[in-house]
C-alpha positions in Angstrom: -13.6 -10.0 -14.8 -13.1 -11.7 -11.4 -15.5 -10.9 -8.5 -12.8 -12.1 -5.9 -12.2 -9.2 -3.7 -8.2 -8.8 -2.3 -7.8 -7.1 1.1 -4.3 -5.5 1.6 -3.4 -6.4 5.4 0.5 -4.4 5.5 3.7 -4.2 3.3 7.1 -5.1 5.0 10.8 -4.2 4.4 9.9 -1.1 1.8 13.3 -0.1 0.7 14.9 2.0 -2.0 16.1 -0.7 -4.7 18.9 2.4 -6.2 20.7 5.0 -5.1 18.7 7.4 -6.4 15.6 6.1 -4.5 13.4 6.3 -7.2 12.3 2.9 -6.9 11.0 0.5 -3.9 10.7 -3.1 -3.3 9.0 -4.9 -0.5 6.1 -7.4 0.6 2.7 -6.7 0.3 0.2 -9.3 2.5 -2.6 -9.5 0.7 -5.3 -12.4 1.1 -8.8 -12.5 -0.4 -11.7 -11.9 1.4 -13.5 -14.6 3.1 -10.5 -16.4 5.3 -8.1 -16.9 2.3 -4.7 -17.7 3.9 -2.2 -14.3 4.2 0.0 -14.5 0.7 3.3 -12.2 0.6 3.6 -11.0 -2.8 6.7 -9.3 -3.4 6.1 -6.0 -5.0 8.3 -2.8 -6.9 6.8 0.6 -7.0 8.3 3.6 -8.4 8.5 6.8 -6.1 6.1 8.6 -8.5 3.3 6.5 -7.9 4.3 6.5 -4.1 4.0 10.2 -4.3 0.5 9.7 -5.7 -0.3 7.2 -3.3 0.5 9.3 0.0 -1.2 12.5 -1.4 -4.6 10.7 -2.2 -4.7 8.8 1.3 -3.6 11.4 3.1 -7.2 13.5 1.7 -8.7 10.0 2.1 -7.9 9.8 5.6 -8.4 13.9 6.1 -11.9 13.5 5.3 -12.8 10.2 7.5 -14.3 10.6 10.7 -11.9 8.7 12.2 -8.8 10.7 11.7 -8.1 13.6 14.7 -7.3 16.9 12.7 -4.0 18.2 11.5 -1.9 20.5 13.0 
């Protein structure tokens, strides 16, 4: 196993690939720790894992100190 460590830095132009929406494509800037240069990696995600995605940050964030409480 690798102990290279990736930092994710955004994702750009996220857009449905079908009309159904049930998959996305976009960029994801990644670079590795340690003053790597940026890299785009182009990247597909289905809406399921999306789904998953926004739930568990959204308790992630929830339970930092740093996010101001929900309304």
């Amino acid at each position: 196993m690798s102990d290279e460590t990736w930092e994710i830095l955004g994702i750009r132009q996220l857009a449905a690939t079908d009309e159904r929406a049930e998959e996305f494509s976009g960029t994801l800037l990644v670079h590795r720790t340690g003053g790597e240069p940026v890299i785009p990696q182009t990247v597909t995600i289905k809406r399921a894992v999306l789904a998953e995605m926004a739930a568990y940050l959204g308790r992630l964030l929830e339970r930092s100190q740093g996010a101001p409480p929900r309304h």
